[in-house]
TIKOLMI-247057 format. One record per atom (N, C-alpha, C): residue in three letters; x, y, z. Coordinates in steps of 0.1 Angstrom, whole numbers, plus 2048, in hexadecimal, padded with zeros to 3 digits. Example, Ala and Ser with C-alpha at 12.3 -4.5 7.8 and 13.67 -1.06 7.14 Angstrom:
BEGIN
ALA8847C784EALA87B7D384EALA8847DF84ESER8807EA847SER8897F5847SER88180084F
//
This chain:
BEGIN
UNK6DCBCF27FUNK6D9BC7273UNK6E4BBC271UNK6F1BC1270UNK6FEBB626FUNK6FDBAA27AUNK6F8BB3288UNK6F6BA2290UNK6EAB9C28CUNK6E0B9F286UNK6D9B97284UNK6D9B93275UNK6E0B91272UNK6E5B8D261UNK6EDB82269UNK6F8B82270UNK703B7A275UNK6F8B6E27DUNK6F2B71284UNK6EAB6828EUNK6E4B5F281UNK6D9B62278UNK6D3B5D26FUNK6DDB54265UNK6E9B5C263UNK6F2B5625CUNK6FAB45263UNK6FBB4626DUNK702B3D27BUNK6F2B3127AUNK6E3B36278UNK6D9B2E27EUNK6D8B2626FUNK6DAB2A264UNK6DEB25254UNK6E6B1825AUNK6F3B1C259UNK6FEB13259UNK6FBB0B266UNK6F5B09271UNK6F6AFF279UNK6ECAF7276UNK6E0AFB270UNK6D1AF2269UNK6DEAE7260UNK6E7AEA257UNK6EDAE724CUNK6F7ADC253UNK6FCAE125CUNK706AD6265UNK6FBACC26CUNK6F2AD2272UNK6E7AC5278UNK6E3ABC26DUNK6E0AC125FUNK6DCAB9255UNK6E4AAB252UNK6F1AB424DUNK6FEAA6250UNK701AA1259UNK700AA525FUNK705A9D271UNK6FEA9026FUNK6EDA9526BUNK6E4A8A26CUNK6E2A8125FUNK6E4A88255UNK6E8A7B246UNK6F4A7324DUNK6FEA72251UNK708A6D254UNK704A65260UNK6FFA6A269UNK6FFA5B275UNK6F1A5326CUNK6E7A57266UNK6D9A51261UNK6E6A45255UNK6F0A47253UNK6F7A3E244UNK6FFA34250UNK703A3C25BUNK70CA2F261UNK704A2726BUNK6F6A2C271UNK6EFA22274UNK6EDA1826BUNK6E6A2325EUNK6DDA15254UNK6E7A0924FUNK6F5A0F252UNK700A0524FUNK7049FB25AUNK7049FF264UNK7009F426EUNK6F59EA26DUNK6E89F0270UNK6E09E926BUNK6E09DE260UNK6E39E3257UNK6E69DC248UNK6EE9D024DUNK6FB9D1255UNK7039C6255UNK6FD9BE262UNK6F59C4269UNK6F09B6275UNK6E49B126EUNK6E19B7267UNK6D49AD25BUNK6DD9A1253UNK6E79A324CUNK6EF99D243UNK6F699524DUNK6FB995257UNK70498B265UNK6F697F264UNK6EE985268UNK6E497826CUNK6DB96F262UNK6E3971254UNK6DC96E247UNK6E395A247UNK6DD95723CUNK6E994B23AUNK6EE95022BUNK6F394A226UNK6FA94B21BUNK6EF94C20BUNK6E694620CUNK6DB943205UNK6D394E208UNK6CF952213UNK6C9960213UNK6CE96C213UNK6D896A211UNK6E797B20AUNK6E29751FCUNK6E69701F5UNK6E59721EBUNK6D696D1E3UNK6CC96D1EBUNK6BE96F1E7UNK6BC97F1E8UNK6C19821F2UNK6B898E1F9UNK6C79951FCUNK6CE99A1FBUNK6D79A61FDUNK6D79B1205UNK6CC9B6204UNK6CA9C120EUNK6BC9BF21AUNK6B69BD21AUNK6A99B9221UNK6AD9B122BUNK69E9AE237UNK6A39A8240UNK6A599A240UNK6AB98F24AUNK6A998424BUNK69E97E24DUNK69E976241UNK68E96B242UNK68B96624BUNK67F964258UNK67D95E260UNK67A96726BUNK672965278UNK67396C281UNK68296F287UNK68197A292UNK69297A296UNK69896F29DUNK68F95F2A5UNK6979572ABUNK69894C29EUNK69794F290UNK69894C289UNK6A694F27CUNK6A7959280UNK6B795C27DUNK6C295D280UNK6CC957279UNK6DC94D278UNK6E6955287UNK6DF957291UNK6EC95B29FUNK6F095029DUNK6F093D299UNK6F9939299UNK70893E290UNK705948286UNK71394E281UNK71D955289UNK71D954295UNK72195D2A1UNK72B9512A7UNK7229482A6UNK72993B2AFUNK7349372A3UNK735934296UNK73993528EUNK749937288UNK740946288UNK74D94F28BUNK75894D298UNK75294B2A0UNK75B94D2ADUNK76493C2AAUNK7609332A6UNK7619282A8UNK77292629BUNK76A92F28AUNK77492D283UNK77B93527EUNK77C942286UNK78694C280UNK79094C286UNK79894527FUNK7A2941282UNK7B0943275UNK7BB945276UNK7C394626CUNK7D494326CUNK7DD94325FUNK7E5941266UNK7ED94A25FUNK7F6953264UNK80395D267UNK810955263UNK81295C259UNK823957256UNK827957247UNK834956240UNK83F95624FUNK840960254UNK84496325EUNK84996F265UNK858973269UNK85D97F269UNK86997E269UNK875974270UNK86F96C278UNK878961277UNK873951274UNK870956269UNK86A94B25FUNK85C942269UNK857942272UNK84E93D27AUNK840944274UNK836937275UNK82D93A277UNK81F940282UNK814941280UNK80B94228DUNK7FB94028CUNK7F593C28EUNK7E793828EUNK7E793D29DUNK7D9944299UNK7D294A2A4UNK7C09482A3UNK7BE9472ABUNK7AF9452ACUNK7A49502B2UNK79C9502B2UNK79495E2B4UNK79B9622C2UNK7949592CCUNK79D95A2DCUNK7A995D2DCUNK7B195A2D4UNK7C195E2D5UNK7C496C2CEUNK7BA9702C8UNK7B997C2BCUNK7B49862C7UNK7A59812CEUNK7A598E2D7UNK7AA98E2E5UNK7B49852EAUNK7BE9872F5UNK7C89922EEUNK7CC98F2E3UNK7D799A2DBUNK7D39A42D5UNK7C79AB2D6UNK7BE9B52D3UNK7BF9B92E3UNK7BA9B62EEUNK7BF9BE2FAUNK7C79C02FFUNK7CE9B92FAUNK7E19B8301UNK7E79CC2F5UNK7E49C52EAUNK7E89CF2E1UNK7E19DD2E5UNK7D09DC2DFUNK7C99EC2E2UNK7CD9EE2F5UNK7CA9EC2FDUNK7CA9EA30FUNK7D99F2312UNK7DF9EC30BUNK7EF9ED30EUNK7F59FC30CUNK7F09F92F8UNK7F4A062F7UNK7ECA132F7UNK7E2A132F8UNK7D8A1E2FEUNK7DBA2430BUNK7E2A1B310UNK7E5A1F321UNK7F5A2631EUNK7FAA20319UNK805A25318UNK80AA34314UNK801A31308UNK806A40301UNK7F9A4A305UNK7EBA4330FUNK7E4A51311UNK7F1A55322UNK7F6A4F327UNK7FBA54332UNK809A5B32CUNK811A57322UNK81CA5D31EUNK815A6E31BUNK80AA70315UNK801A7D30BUNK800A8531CUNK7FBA7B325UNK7FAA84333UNK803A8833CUNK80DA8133DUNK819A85341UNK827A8F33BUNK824A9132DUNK825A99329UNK826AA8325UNK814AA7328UNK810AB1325UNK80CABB32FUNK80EAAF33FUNK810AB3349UNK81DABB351UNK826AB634DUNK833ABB34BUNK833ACB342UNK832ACB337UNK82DAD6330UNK828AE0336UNK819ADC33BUNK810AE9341UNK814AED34CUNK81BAE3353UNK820AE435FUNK827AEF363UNK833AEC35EUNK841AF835DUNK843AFC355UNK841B0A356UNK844B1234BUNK84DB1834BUNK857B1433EUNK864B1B339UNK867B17328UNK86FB1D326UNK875B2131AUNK872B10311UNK877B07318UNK879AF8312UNK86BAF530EUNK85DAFA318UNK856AF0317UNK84AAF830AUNK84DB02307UNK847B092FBUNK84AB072EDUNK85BAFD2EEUNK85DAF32E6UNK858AE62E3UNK859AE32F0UNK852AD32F0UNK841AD52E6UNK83AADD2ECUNK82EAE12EBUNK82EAE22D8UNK837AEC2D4UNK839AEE2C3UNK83CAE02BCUNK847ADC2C3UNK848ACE2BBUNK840AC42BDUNK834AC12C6UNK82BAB82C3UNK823ABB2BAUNK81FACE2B6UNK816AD02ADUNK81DAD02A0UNK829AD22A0UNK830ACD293UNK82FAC2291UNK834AB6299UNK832AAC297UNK824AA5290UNK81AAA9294UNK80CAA9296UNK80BAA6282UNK811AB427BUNK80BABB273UNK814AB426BUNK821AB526AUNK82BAAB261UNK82BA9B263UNK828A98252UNK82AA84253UNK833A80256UNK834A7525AUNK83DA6C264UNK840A5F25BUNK832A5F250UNK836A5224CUNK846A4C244UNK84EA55244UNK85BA4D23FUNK863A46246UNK85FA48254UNK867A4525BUNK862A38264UNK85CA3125CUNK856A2225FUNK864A19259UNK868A1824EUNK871A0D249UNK87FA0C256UNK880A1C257UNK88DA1D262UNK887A1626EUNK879A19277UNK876A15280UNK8769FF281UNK8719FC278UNK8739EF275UNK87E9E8274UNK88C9F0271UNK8979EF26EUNK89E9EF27FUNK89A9F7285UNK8A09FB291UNK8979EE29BUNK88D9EB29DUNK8889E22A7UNK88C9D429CUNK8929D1296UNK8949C6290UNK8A59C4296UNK8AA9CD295UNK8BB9CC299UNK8B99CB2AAUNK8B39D22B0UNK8B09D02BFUNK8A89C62C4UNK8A59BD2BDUNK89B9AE2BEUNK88D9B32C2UNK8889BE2C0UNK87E9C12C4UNK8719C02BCUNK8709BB2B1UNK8689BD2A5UNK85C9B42A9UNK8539B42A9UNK8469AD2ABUNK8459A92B6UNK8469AE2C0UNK8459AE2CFUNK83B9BD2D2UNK8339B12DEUNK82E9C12E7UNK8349C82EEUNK8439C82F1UNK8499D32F8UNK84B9DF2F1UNK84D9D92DAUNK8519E32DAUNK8479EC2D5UNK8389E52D4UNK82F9EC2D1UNK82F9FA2DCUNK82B9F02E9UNK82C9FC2F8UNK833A092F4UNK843A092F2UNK84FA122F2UNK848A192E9UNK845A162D9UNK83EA1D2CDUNK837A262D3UNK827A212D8UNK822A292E0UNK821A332E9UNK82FA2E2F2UNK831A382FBUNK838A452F9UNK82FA4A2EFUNK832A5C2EDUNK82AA642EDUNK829A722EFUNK825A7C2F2UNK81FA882E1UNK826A822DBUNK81EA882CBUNK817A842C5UNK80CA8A2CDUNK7FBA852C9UNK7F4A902CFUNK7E8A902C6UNK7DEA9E2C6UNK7DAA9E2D4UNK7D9A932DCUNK7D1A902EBUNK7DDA9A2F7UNK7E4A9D2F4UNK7F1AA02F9UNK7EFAB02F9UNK7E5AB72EFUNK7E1AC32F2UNK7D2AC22F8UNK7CCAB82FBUNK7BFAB8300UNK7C8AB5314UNK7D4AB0313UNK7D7AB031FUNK7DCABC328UNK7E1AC531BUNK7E7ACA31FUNK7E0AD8323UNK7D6AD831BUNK7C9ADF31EUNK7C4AE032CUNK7C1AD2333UNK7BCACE33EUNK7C8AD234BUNK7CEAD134AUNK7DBAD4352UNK7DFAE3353UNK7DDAE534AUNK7DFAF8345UNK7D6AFF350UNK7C8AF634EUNK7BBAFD351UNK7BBAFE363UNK7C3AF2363UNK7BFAED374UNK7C8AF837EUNK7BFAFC38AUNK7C4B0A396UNK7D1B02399UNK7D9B0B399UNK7E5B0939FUNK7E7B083AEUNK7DCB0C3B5UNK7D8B0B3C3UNK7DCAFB3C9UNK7DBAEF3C2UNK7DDAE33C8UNK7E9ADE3C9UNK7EDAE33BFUNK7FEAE13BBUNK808AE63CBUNK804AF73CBUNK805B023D3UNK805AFA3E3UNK7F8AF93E8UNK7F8AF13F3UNK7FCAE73F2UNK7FCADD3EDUNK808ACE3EFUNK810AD33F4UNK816ADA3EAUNK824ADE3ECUNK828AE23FEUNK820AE9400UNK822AEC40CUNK81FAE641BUNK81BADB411UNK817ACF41DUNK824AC741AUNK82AAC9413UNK836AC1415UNK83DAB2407UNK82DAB83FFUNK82BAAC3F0UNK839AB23E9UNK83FAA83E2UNK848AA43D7UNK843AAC3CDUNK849AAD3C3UNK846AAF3B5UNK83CA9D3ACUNK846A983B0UNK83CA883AEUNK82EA873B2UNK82FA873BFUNK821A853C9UNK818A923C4UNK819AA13C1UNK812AA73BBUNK80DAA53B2UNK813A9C3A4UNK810A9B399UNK805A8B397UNK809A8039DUNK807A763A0UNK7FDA713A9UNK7F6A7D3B4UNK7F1A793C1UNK7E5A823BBUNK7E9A943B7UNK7E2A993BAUNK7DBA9E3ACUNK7E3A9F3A2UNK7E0AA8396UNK7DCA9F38FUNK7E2A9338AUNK7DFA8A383UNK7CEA84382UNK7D0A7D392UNK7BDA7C394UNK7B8A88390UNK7BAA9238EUNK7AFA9E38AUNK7B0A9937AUNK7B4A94377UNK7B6A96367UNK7B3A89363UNK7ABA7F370UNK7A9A72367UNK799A6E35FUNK791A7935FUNK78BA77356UNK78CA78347UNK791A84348UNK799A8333AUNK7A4A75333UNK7ABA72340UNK7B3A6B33DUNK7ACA5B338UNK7A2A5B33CUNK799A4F33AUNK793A4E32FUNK78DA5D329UNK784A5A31FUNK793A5B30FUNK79DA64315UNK7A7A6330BUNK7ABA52307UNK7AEA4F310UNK7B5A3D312UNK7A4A36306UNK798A3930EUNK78FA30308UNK78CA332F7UNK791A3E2F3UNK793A442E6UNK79BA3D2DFUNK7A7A3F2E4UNK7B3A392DFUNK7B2A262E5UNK7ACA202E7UNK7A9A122EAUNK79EA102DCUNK795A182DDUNK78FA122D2UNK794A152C2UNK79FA1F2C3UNK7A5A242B1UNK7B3A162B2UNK7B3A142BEUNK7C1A092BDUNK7B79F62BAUNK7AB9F82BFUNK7A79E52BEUNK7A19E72ADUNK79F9F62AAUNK7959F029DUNK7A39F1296UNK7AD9F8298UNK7BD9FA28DUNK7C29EC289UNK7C79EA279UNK7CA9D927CUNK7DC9E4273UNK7DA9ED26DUNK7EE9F0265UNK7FA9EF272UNK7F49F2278UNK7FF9F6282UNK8059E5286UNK7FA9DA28BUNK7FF9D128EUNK8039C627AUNK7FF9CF273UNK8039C8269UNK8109CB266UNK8189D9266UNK8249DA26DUNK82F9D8273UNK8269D527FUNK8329D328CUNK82F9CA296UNK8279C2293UNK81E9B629DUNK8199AB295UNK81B9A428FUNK81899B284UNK81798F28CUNK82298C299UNK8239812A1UNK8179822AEUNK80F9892ADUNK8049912B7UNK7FA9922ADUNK7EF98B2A1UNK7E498E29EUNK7DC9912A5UNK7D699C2A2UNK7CB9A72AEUNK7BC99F2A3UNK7AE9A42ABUNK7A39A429EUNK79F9AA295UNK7A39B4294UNK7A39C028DUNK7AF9BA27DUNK7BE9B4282UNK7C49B127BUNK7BB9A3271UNK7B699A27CUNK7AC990275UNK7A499226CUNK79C9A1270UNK7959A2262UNK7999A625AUNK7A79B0259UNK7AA9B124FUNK7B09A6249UNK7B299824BUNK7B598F245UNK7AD986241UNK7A1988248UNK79698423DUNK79597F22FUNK79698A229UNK798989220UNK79E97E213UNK7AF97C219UNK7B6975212UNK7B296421BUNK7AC964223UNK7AA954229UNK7A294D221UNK7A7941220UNK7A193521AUNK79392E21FUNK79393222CUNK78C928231UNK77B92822CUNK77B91B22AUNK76791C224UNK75E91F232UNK75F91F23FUNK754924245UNK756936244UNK76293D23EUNK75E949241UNK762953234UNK76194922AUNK75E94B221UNK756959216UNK74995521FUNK73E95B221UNK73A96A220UNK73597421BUNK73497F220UNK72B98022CUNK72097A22FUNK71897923BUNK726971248UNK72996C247UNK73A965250UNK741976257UNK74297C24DUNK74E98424CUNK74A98F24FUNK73F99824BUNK73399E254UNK73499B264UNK72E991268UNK72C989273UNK73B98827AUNK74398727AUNK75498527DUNK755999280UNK7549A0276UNK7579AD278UNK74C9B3283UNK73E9B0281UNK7359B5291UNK73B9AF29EUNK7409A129CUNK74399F2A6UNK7519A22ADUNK75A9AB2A4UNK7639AF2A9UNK75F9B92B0UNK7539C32A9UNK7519CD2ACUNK74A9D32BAUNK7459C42C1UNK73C9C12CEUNK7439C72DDUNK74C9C02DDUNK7579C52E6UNK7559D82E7UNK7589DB2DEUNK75C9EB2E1UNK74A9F12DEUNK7429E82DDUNK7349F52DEUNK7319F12ECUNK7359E12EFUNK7309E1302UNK73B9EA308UNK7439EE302UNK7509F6309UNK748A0430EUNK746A0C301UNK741A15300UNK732A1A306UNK72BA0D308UNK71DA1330CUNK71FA0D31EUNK726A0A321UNK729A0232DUNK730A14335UNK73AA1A32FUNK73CA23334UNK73BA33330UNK734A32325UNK72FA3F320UNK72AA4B325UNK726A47333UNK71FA5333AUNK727A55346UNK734A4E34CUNK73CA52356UNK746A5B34FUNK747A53341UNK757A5933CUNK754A64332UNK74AA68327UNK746A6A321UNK73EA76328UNK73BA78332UNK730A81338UNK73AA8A345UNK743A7E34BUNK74AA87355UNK758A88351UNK756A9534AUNK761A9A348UNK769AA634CUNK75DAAA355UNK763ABA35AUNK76AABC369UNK76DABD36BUNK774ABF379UNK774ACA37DUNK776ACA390UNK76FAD1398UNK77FADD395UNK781AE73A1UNK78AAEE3A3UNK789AF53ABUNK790AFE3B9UNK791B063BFUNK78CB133BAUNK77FB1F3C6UNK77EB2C3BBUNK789B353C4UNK788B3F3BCUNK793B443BBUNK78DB523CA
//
């Protein structure tokens, strides 16, 4: 009777998780939806009609706000810590949106792998440290220690540069770092075992042989962290000011003067179109990276 109380009880609660699961993507579709109706409005049909669709058949609705956008989102940056200014233009906004997300997604998802490779790898007394203090780290705020970091890449000339974004990045305390370290944990020690006795390095094992086992992961980690780094604009509001990314553009939206983007239909239309990039990203590789993620292994 208790397992079948528990079973029934478990078939309750997942009906109840399916329910929200599905209010929740049904609110962020209809919010998508909502803003590619509103992008292709003109300014006179937002505020005739607010929610409903654009008047006209569909080769009838404003995709010139696309050309638009691209043509005048534009802004200008300053002063900046050495009193200079910067205008950037959409093109120069999303060359500095891949230099920025590209860079540092690579950076810190290989620091999270190397890491945590090291970790699973050898076991001893140090590395059951390492392992505590990223989950410590994980769980304790960090945010005080921004004013000091700004203080320190400002005395080293390093402040609004992409090197010192890279360096930032390149650490190992991040949650992805137990998803690596997982993967690495899991993997037969049999390949390691035979290299070895063919004559491989500690390098060439790690680099040749173990690594490629672990690059699916390593791909869909990177393409995670690519898309939380192009939509992020604090970080480069921070520490890259001289580097406007698009993500930073829209959030400056807001305070710009300019009369073509003005507009809430403009500004709408500016934010989808940042958004283009990472859904062709996504559906372009969703079923290599997204689907192959398991890896083979020696039986035992």
């Amino acid at each position: 009777m208790k397992n079948g109380k528990v079973k029934q009880n478990r078939g309750v609660l997942a009906w109840i998780l399916l329910f929200f699961l599905l209010l929740y993507s049904i609110i962020l579709v209809g919010l998508l939806v909502w803003a590619i109706f509103v992008s292709l409005k003109t300014p006179t049909m937002w505020d005739d009609d607010k929610v409903g669709m654009p008047v006209g058949a569909p080769w009838d609705w404003q995709w010139i706000n696309y050309i638009k956008v691209f043509k005048a989102f534009t802004f200008v940056e300053g002063p900046l810590a050495n009193g200079s200014y910067i205008q950037a233009s959409f093109l120069t906004m999303a060359v500095n949106s891949l230099l920025y997300a590209g860079g540092g997604a690579f950076v810190s998802t290989f620091a999270c792998c190397i890491g945590a490779y090291l970790t699973a790898r050898y076991k001893f007394k140090f590395s059951k440290v390492v392992y505590l203090f990223v989950v410590i780290a994980m769980v304790v705020p960090i945010i005080g220690s921004t004013p000091s970091m700004l203080l320190l890449l400002d005395r080293l000339g390093l402040y609004q540069t992409l090197f010192s974004v890279y360096i930032m990045k390149f650490n190992f305390l991040d949650m992805y770092f137990l998803v690596f370290f997982a993967v690495f944990d899991a993997l037969p020690k049999d390949y390691a075992e035979a290299s070895k006795i063919d004559g491989a390095s500690e390098f060439q094992i790690m680099f040749k042989i173990m690594l490629p086992l672990a690059l699916p992961t390593f791909a869909t980690v990177m393409l995670i962290k690519f898309i939380e780094l192009w939509n992020g604009y604090d970080f480069v509001l921070l520490y890259l000011r001289s580097y406007p990314t698009l993500s930073y553009g829209i959030y400056k939206l807001q305070k710009m003067n300019s009369p073509e983007m003005e507009h809430v239909t403009m500004r709408i239309s500016a934010s989808l179109l940042v958004a283009i990039p990472i859904l062709a990203l996504f559906i372009a590789f969703r079923n290599k990276i997204m689907g192959n993620v398991t890896m083979g292994g020696v039986k035992e």
